[in-house]
N, C-alpha and C positions, 0 to 999 in steps of 0.2 A: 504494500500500500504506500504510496506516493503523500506525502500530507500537505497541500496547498492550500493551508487556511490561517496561518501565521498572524492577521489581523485577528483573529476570533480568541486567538490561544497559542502564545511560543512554544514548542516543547522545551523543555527543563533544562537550562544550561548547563552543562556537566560541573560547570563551578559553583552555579544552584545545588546541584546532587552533591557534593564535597562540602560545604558548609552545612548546609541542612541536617547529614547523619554526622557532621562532629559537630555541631552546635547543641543535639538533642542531645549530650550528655555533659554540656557544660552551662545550657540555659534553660534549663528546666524549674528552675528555683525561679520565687517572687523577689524582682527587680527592685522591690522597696521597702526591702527587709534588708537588717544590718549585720548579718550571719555571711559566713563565707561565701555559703553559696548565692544566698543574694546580692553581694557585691559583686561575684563573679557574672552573674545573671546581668548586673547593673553593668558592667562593663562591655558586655558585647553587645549587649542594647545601646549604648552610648555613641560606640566604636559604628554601630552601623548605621544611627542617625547623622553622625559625622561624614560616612561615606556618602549617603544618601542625598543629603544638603548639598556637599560640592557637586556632586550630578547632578544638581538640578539648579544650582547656582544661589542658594540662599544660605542663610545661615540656619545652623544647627536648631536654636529656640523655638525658630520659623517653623519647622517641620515636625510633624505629626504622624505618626503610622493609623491609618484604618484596616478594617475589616477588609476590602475591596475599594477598587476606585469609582464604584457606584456609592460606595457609602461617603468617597471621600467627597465628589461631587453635591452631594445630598448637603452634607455637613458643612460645604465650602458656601453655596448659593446661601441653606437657610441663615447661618450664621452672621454672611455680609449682609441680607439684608435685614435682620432683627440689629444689628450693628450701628444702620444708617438710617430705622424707621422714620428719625426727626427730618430727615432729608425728604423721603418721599417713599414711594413705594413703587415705583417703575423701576422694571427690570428689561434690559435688553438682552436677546439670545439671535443667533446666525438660527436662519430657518434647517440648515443640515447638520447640526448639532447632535452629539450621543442620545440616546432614546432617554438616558438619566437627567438631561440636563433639562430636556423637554419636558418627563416629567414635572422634576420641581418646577419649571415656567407654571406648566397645567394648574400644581397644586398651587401654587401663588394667586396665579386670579383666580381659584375657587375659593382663596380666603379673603378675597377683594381686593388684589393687588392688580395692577396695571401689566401688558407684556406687549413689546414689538418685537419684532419676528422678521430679521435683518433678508431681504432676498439674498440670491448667488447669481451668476451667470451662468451659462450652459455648461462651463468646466465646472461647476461645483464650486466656485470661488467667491467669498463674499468682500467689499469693496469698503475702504476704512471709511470714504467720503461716505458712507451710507449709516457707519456706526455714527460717522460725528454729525449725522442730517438726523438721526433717533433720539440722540439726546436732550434730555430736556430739564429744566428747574432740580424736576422731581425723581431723575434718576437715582436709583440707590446702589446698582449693580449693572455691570455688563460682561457678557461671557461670548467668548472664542475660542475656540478647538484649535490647536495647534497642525494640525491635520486630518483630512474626512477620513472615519472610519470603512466606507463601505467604499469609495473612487481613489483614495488617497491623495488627495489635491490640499497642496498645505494656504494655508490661508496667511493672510497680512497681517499677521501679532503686532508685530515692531510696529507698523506705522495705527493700526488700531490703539494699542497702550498710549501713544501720545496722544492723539485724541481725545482719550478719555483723559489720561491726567491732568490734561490742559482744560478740563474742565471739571476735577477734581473728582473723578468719578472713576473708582475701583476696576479693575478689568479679573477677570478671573478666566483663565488659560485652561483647558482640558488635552494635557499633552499625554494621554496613555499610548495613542502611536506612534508618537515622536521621540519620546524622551531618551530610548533606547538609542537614538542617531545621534542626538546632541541635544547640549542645552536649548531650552528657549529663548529666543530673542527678544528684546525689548524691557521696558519699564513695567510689566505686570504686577497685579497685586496680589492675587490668589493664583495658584496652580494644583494642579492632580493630576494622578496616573496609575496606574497599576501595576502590578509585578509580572500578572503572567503574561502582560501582552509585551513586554522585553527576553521571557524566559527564564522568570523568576516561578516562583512557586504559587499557585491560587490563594486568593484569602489574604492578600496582602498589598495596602493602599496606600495610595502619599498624596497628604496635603499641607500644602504649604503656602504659609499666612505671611505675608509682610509685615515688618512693626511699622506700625501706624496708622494701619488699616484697622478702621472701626469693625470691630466681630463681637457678637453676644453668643454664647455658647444654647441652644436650645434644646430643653427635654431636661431631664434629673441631670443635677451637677455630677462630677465622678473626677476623683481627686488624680485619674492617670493620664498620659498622653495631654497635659494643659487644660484637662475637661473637656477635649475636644473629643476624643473617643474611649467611649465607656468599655471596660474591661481588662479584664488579664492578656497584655500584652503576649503574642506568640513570635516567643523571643527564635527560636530556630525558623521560621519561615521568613520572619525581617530580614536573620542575619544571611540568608539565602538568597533576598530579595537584594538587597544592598550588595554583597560581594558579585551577583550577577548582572546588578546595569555596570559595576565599575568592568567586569570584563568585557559585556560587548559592547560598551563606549570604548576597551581600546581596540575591538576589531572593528566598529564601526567604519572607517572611511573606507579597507579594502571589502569588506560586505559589502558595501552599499556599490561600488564601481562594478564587481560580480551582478549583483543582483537586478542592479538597474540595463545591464544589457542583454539579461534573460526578460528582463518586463517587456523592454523596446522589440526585443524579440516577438512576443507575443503577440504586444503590439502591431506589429506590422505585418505579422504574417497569419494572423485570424481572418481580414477582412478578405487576403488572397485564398485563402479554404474555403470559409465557410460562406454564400452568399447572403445579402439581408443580414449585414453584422455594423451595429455600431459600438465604436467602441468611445467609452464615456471617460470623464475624469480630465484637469487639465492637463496635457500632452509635456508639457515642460518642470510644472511646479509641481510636484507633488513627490511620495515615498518613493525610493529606491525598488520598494518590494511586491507593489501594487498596483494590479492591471483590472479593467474590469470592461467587463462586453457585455450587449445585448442584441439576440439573436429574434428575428422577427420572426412570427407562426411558430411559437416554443415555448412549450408550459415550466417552468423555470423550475418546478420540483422533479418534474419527470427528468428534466434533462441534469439534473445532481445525482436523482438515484443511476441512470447510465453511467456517469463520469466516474459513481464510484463502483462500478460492478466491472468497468474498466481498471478501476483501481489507482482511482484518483480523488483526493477527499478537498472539495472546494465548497466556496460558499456562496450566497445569491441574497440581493436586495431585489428578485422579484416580486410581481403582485401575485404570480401563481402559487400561491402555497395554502395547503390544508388551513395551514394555522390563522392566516389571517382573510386573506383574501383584497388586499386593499395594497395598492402600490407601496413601494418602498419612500418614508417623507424624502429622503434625498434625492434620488431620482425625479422624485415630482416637484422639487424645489429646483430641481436642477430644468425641468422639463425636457427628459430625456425619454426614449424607449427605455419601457420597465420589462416589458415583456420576453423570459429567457432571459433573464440574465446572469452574471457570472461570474462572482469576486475572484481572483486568483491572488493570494498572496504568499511570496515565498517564504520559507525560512531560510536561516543562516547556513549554508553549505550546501541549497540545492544545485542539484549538477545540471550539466547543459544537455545530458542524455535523457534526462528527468522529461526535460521540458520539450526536449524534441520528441518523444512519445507521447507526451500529450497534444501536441501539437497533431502527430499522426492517429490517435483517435477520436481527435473534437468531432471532425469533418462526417465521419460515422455516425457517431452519438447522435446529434443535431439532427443528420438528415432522420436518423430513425425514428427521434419524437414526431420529426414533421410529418413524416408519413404516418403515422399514428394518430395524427389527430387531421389529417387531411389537407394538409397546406396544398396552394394551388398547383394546378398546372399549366401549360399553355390548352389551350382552347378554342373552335371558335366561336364566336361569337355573335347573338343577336343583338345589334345596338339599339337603345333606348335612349330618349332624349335626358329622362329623370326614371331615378328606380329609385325604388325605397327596399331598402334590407332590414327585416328582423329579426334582430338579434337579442329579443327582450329575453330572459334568462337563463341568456348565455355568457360563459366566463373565459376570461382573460387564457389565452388566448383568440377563443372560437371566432368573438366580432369583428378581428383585422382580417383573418384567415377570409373569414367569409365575404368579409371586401374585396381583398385580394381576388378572389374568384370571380366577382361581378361587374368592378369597376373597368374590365374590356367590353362590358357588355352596355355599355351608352358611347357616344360620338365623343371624341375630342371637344371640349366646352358643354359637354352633360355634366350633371351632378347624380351622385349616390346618397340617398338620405338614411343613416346606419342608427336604427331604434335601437335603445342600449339600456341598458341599465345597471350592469358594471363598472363599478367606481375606477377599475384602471383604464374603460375607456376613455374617459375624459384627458387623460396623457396617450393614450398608446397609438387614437388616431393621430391627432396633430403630427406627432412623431413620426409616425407611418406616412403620412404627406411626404415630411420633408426629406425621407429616406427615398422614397420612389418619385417625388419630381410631380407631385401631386398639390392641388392647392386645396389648404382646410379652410373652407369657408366661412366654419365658426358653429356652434353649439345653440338648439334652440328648443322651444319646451315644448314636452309632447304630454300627453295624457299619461304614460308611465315613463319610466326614466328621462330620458334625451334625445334628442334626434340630435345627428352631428352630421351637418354636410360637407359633401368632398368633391370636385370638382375635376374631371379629369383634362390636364394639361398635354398628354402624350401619352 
């Protein structure tokens, strides 16, 4: 098995595995007890918030270990703004931000706080003129991701942080997929990450608070971690977590020159295999390790379970999935095809034989789904001035599919009217337009879901 999902989950850096099972016989005692073993316990807790701080570039007092860097996220937003309540209650967040950070926005205005919801451009990229046009009076908080979790497209920190600071307004950084390349750039005020998405150990989070940044600690006080995170510190996965971002920060730059011309590779040689391939995320700025595509007429879970029966474990910000049924927010923030799509991201040592056998079974996999679920063919066809398709309770992929098959069937300057009622059609035609040379006319209201008109150009 092949493991191409490094965004989701690093496996275990072997210098991860080497502290871990000799930390669990020197950190097992409680770090705030004044007995040997608690000093000893207090010493490589110390020792690895030390390490931990200069990889991320703050100082020691600054930094905090959590549970996960969902908790640390949680604890970072609710903190700053219980922190800055006298200020205001507006909170700004990038619309393709981690599902955690979203959350808390969610839970914020259900307690009656305020939230804008920065756009991106079609690379996934969000624009600092845009944080500093959101800003108002009453902001309390603003949050940027130091890089998309699902396209890998790194975002404007540096010049976002000045922005805000220049308006006195906290920035809070979500580097879990970056942090493991290098520090973050700019004047931030809060940051987070996690351990296992560098190849540290699960269950272990870093947040880090600047002095001077207004923070109220929220929920029962707890006298460890600054009050910030309640509980018996798990001193062997810290020291695990710490001794493993310091080794692959010192192989990060030759990883990253590896890995980014296996991505390029990908890159470039998807759209030559597979046809009806876009591939997302911006082409220049973004992760060494991280490629991502979407394939038109392809139900995004069926084509996972192929990739892995091939023996290849990737991941997908499709709308086809059991679980949800509703496009991926980034994608639809991005306004890309959601439809089949297909995270690839490397880890540290993947070989170039790896990726050229995945390369030699995309082109398989893809056509199989397609033919499985009836993607078109050529055909001839009866033209029609205007048709109407429906598609009412049919799912992401069936209503492009079924365009696909119809839209030969009116004149050059006819239109297709596609009755829909799935939520990824509202991204998947547009997209579909732009991919086939097609013009979307625009979205209009029918008695059940939508009609979306499409215009054939050629």
């Amino acid at each position: 098995m092949v493991y191409f999902d490094a965004a989701s989950g690093a496996p275990l850096h072997p210098v991860a595995r080497q502290a871990l099972v000799a930390s669990l016989d020197e950190g097992w005692a409680d770090p705030a007890r004044l007995y040997k073993e608690g000093r000893r316990a207090r010493l490589l807790l110390d020792a690895a918030r030390e390490a931990a701080a200069e990889a991320v570039g703050c100082r020691a007092d600054e930094l905090t270990f959590t549970a996960s860097g969902t908790r640390a996220v949680h604890t970072g937003i609710a903190g700053a703004l219980a922190g800055r309540r006298r200020v205001g209650d507006h909170l700004i967040v990038s619309a393709v931000e981690h599902s955690s950070v979203l959350h808390s926005a969610e839970a914020h205005e259900a307690a009656g706080g305020s939230v804008t919801r920065v756009p991106v451009d079609r690379g996934g990229r969000a624009d600092a003129a845009s944080y500093a046009g959101a800003l108002r009076a009453d902001t309390a908080l603003a949050c940027l991701q130091s890089a998309n979790h699902e396209v890998g497209t790194e975002q404007p920190v540096a010049e976002a942080a000045e922005v805000c600071r220049a308006a006195g307004v906290p920035l809070l950084v979500d580097a879990a997929q970056s942090l493991g390349w290098g520090p973050v750039a700019g004047d931030w005020s809060l940051l987070t990450a996690s351990a296992h998405k560098w190849g540290g150990p699960p269950g272990v989070g870093l947040l880090a608070v600047r002095k001077g940044v207004r923070f109220a600690v929220r929920g029962p006080a707890d006298e460890r971690e600054s009050g910030r995170a309640a509980g018996f510190e798990n001193i062997p996965a810290i020291v695990a977590a710490a001794a493993s971002l310091r080794a692959v920060r010192a192989e990060a730059a030759a990883q990253a020159v590896r890995l980014r011309e296996l991505t390029e590779l990908i890159r470039a040689r998807v759209p030559e295999l597979v046809p009806d391939v876009e591939v997302v995320g911006d082409p220049v700025r973004r992760l060494p390790g991280i490629v991502t595509f979407s394939c038109l007429y392809v139900d995004g879970e069926a084509l996972l379970h192929e990739l892995d029966r091939e023996g290849f474990a990737v991941s997908s910000g499709s709308s086809c999935t059991s679980g949800t049924l509703t496009p991926s927010h980034v994608l639809r923030a991005m306004g890309v095809l959601s439809e089949g799509n297909v995270r690839v991201s490397l880890p540290a040592g993947t070989s170039a034989p790896d990726v050229e056998r995945f390369l030699a079974v995309l082109p398989g996999a893809v056509a199989g789904v397609r033919e499985k679920l009836g993607a078109p063919a050529p055909r001839a066809a009866v033209r029609r001035a205007e048709l109407v398709l429906d598609a009412l309770g049919k799912r992401c992929p069936v209503p492009v599919i079924e365009l696909a098959k119809v839209i030969g069937e009116v004149p050059v300057g006819g239109t297709v009217r596609v009755l829909a009622d799935d939520a990824a059609a509202r991204l998947d035609i547009p997209a579909w337009c732009e991919m086939r040379g097609q013009e979307y006319v625009g979205e209009e209201p029918a008695d059940e879901g939508a009609a979306y008109v499409v215009r054939r150009l050629s």
